[in-house]
N, C-alpha and C positions, 0 to 999 in steps of 0.2 A: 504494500500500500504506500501509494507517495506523499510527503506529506503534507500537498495540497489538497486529498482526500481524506486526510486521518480524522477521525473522530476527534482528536483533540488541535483541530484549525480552525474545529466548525465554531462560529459566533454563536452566543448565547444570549437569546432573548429572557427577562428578568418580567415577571408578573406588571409590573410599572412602566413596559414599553424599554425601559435600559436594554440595551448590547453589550455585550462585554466581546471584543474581539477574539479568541479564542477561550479553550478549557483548562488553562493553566494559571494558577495563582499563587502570588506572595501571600503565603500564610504570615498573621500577624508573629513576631518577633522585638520583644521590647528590645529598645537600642539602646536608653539610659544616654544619651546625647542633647538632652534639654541647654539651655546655656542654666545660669546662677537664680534665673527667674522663674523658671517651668518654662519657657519658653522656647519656640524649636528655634538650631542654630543653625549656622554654616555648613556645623557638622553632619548634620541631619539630610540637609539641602544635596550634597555632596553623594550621600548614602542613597537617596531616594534615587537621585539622577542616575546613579549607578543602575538601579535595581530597573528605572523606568525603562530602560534599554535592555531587559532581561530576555524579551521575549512573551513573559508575563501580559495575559490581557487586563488583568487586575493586579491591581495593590492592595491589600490590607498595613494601614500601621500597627505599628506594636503600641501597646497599651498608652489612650492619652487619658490624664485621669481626672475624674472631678470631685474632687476632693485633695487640697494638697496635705493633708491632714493622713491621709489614708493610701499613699504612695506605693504601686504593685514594687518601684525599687527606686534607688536616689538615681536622677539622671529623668525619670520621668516630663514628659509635655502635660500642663497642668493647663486645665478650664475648669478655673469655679467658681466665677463671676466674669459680668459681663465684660468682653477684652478693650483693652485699650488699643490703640492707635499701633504700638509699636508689637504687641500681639498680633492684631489684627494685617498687618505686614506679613510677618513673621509668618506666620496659619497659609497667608497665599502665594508667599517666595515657596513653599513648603512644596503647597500643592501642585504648582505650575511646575516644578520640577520633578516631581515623579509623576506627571502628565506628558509632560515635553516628548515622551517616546510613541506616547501614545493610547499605553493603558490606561485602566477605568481606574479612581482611588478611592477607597475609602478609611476613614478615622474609625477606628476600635474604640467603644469610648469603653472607660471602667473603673472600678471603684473597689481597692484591693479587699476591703472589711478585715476580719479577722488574719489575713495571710499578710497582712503590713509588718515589716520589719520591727522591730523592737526599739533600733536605732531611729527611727524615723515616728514610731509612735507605740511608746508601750502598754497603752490603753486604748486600743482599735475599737471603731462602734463594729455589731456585727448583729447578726439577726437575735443571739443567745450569748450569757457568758458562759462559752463554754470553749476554752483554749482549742489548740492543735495539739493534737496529740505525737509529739513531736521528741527527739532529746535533743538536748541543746537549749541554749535560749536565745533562740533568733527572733522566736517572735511574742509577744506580750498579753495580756491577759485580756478579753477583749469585754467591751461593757454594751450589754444587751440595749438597741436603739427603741428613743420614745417614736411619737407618733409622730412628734416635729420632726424629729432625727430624720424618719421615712419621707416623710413630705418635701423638707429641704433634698434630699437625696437623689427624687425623681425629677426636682424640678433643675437638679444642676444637670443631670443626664440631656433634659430638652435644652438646658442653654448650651452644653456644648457641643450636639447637633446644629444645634440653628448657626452657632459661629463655623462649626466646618463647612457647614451650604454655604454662607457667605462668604465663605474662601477661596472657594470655586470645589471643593472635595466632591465627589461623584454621589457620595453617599457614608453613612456609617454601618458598623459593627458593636452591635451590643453585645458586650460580654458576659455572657453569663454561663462560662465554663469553668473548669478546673478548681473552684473552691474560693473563688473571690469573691465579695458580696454577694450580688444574684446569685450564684449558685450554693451559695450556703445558705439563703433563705428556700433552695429548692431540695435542700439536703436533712432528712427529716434526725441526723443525728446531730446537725450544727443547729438546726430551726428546733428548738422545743418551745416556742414561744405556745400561748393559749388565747391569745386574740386574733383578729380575722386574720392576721400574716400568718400564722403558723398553725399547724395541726395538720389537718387534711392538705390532698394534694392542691384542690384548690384556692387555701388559704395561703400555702407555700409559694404557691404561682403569682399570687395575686401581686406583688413586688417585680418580678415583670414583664405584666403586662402594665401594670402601669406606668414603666416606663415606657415600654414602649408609645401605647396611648399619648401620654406626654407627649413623646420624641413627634408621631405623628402631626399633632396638632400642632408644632413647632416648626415643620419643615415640606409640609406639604403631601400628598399624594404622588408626586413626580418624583421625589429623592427619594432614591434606593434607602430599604432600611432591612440589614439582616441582623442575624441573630448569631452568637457562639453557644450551643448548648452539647451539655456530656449527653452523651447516649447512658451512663451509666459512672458515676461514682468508683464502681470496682470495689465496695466496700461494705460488709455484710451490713443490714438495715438502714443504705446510705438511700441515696437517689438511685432509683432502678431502671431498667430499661421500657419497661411499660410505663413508671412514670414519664420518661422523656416521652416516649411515644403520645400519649395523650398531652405533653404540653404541646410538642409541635404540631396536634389537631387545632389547639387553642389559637398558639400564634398563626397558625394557617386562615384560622376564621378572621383572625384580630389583621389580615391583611400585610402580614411578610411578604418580603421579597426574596429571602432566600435563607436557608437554615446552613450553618456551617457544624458537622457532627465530631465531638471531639469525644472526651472521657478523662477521668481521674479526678486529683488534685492534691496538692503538696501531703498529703497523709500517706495518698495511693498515687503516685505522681506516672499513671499509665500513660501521656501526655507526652513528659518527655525520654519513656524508653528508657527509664533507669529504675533500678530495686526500692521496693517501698519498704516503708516498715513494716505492713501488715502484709500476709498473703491475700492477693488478689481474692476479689468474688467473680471466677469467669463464668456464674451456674447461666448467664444469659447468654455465651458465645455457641457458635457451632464450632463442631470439632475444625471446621475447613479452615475456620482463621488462623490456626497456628501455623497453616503452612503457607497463608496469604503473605504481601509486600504490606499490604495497608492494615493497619489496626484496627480499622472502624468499619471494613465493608462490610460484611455482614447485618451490622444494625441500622447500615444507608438501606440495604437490602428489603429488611425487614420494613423499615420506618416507608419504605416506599409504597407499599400497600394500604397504607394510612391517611398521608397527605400527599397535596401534589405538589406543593411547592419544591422548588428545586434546591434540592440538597448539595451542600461541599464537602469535602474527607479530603482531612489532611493527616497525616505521619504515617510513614516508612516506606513510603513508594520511591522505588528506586529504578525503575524500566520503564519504558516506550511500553512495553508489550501488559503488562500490569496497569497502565495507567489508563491505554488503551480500551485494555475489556470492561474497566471499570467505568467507562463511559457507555460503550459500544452495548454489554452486556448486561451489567450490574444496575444500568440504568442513573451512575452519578453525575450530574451534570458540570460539577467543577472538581478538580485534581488543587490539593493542596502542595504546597514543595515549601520548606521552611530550611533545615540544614544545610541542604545541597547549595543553596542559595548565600549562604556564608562566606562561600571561597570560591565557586565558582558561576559569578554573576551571569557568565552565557547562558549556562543550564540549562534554561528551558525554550531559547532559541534554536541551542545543538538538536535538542529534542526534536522539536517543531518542522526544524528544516532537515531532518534524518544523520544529522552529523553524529549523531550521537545516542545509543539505542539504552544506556544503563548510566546512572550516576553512582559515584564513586559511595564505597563503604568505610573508608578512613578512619569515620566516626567510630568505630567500632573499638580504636585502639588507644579512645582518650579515657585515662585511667592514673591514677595516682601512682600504682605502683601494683605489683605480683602479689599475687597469697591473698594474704589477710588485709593489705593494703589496696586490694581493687575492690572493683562496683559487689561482686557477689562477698564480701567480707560478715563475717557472723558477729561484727560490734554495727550496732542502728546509725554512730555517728561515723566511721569511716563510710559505710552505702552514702551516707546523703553527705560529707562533704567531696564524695564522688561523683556523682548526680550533679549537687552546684560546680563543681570544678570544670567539668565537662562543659556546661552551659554555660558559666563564665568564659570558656576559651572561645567559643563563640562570638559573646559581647566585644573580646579583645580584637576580632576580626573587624566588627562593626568600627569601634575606631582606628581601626589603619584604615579603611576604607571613607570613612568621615572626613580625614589624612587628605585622600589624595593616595594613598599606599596602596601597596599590594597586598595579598594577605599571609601572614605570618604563621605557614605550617609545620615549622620547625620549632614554636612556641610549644612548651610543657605545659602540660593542667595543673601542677605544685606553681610554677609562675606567673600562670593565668587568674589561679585562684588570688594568689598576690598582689598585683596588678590589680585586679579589678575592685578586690576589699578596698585598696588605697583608694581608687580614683573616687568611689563611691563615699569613703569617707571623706574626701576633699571635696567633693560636690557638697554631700551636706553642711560641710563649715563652712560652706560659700555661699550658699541657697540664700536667697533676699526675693520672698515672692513678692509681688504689689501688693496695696491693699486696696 
């Protein structure tokens, strides 16, 4: 098949009349490239342009947050209040440059809750106080939100949609995956609240949809507006795969543009591909995934008998020919690519034009050290500061690339880990948000 005809060249019509020029996307990736403000830099500018030129008919950014209180990590692009003048700059230098190539963009927008760093907030609001269950103390003790708390919450989510429209951004990304606020009010062991936020599946939900709602009434019926949701938690009595299922009947009804299907979160961190502390709950997987490229087809699969709106699946897709059936066959209408895209920004161009039928497995080999020192190690805090180590080397690619550089594969995960602790504590000595 040439790849004028591949299923993944074909343009992608979006519920709201959008196109997205092929079925390839920059899955969101926080960059932590804010300048001292929350505001996007140079750096950022630099980044986007890069990725604009990918091949990618979409962008997703990596987390912008609304709340600078509640930071997914330091380095974040913050909206949470109306922008000034030199924000508002800033939002549209942003977006005109991972446009310039061509693709469609959109703003992730989110709001860490309970998984906020320690260092940046040791009393996170969150649906319950009910920590992470975690070792270490990275993260802080979080204090269950009143009703103001909720209200102000929804309504920064619609201000920093309507500032991304105003940017020119194609559209946003509500996050409500991996254990961040929204999904920890959809997560019935983080939510034990007893008022209409919490209990039932519907009281759980009910947080967003009203963003959404919100977002809606903010930005119009023309701007794209998707959604991140787990298929599944991975964690016994967590968020389940029939609960996702019935929420994406909801957001279907409530007039989504497009569901992006993930899973996990820093407890069960299935997301990014590294050992959690609990063993998995796969009782919702078919035997067939373990030997699939992607983590989540199966529940595109399933979820697809449900609703029609068009589904995304992003991680471990690593072929032309996997990516393919998952379009062709599987019936998923967008292909996520987040790693490959770290180091080699062609990626999904080589793809596209046939240059290139597999992306590289590299990643495989970022690890602290052998034995008891790597990702499978039988102490909780070597697994996970292996897991962050890995994904900080990552970050460290993001800025050689914000640079102007190239990217830096002969960098260690012991000095990536390094490296990145500092940068991020020197951002926070530096951070002077407006008021």
């Amino acid at each position: 098949m040439s790849a004028e005809t591949s299923p993944l060249s074909l343009p992608l019509e979006l519920p709201n009349g959008s196109v997205l020029p092929n079925r390839l996307a920059k899955a969101a990736m926080t960059e932590g490239l804010a300048d001292s403000r929350g505001y996007p830099s140079a750096e950022l500018e630099r980044l986007y342009a890069r990725w604009g030129k990918s091949g990618c008919g979409l962008l997703i950014t990596g987390n912008v947050l609304v709340d600078r209180h509640h930071l997914e990590r330091p380095g974040n692009v913050v909206i949470d209040r109306e922008p000034d003048a030199d924000m508002r700059a800033a939002l549209q230098r942003w977006a005109t440059a991972a446009k310039a190539g061509g693709a469609k963009t959109w703003m992730q927008i989110s709001h860490a809750g309970r998984q906020t760093a320690a260092i940046v907030n040791p009393q996170p609001l969150a649906p319950s106080a009910i920590a992470l269950a975690l070792p270490g103390k990275q993260f802080g003790t979080p204090v269950a939100m009143t009703e103001a708390d909720i209200a102000a919450t929804i309504e920064r989510f619609a201000m920093a949609a309507e500032a991304a429209k105003a940017a020119g951004f194609d559209g946003v990304q509500i996050h409500a995956a991996h254990g961040y606020l929204l999904s920890a009010f959809l997560n019935p062991r983080a939510n034990q609240r007893n008022d209409r936020w919490g209990g039932s599946l519907e009281n759980r939900a009910r947080m967003l949809l009203e963003v959404l709602k919100a977002v809606r009434a903010r930005t119009g019926a023309g701007f794209t507006v998707a959604v991140k949701l787990n298929s599944a938690d991975f964690q016994k009595g967590g968020f389940s795969f029939a609960d996702s299922t019935q929420v994406a009947e909801w957001l279907t009804a409530a007039g989504i543009d497009l569901i992006e299907i993930s899973g996990g979160n820093y407890e069960q961190p299935r997301m990014m591909d590294m050992e959690g502390v609990e063993k998995p709950d796969t009782s919702a997987l078919q035997a067939s995934t373990a030997a699939r490229e992607a983590y989540f087809i199966d529940f595109a699969i399933e979820m697809q008998r449900k609703v029609s709106v068009p589904l995304m699946v992003t991680g471990g897709f690593r072929s032309a020919a996997a990516m393919t059936s998952a379009v062709s066959t599987a019936g998923v209408a967008l292909i996520g690519l987040g790693r490959p895209l770290c180091v080699d920004t062609d990626c999904a161009r080589k793809l596209l034009e046939g240059e290139q039928q597999t992306l590289d497995r590299w990643e495989r080999q970022l690890q602290l050290g052998p034995g008891w020192l790597g990702p499978h190690s039988p102490f909780g805090l070597i697994r996970m500061l292996n897991g962050f180590g890995a994904t900080y080397w990552y970050y460290q690619q993001f800025r050689h690339f914000g640079r102007g550089e190239k990217a830096s594969l002969g960098l260690s995960v012991f000095s990536a880990l390094l490296r990145e602790l500092r940068e991020q504590k020197r951002w926070l000595a530096s951070a002077r948000f407006p008021e």
